[in-house]
N, C-alpha and C positions, 0 to 999 in steps of 0.2 A: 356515488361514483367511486370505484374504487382504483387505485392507483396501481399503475401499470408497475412489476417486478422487472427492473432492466435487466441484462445477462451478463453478467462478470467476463469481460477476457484476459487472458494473461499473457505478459510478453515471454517466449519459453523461455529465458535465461532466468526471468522470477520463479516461475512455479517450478522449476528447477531446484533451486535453493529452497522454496517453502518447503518444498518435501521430503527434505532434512531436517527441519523443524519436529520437536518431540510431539505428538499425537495429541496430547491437551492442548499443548501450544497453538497445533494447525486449529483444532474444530471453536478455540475462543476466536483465532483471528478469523473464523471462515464464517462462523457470528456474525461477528462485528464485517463484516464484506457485505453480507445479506442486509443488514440493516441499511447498509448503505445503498443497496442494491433496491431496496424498497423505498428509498427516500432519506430517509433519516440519517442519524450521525449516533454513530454509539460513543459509549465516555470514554472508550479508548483509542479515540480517533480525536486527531487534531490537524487544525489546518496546519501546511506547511508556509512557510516565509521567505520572499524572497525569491521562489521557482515560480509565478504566477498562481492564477486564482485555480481554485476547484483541483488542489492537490491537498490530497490527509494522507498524513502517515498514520498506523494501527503502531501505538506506543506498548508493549506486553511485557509487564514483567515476570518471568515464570522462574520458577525452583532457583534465583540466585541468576538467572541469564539475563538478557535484552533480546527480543524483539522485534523488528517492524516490517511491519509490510505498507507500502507507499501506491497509492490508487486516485487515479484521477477519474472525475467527474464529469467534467468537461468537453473531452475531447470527441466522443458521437453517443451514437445511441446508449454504447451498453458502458458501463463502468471499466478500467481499463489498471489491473497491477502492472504496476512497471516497475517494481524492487521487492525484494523483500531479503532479509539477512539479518543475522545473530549479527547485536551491535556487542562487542568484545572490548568497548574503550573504558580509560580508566578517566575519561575527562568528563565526568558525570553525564548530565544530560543530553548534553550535546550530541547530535549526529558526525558523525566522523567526515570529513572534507570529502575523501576518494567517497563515500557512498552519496553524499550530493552531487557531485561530478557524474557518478554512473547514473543517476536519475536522471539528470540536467541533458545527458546524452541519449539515454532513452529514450526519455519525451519528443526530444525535436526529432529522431527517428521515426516515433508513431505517430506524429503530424507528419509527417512528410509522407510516412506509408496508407493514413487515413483521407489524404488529399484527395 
């Protein structure tokens, strides 16, 4: 039995922003979506904490930049980007506060538009 390929949507204000993203940058993180589109989790994908379950951020680090794209799992049939943005902070790992607030507001947007 083979496993059904879900269909990736994106909220336009993300795929917006990905496509600023430098050309290596997009086709690793568009990878790493397929994989998860298929099922799986790539190793640059990590749960997120705290937003609720079946949220990964794509953690990327390319030529000295940051990365991520944020994709939930959960919410219907097909996989759903709800962020994505060059992380520019100098507080190491950490996600920057206003870019969890933009997610945190996303999301309960695309539940309320997926209802």
């Amino acid at each position: 039995m083979s496993r059904k390929t879900r269909p990736v949507s994106w909220i336009k204000a993300a795929l917006k922003k990905f496509e600023r993203f430098p050309e290596g940058a997009k086709s690793i993180c568009l990878a790493a979506l397929t994989i998860a589109a298929e099922g799986g989790r790539a190793d640059i994908a990590k749960p997120i904490r705290g937003l609720g379950s079946g949220l990964f951020e794509i953690a990327l680090p390319f030529k000295g930049d940051a990365f991520r794209v944020v994709y939930a799992v959960q919410l219907a049939e097909e996989i759903w980007v709800v962020h994505a943005f060059q992380k520019k902070s100098t507080q190491g790992i950490k996600t920057p506060q206003r870019e969890i607030d933009l997610t945190k507001d996303r999301l309960k947007r695309l539940k309320e538009m997926l209802r």
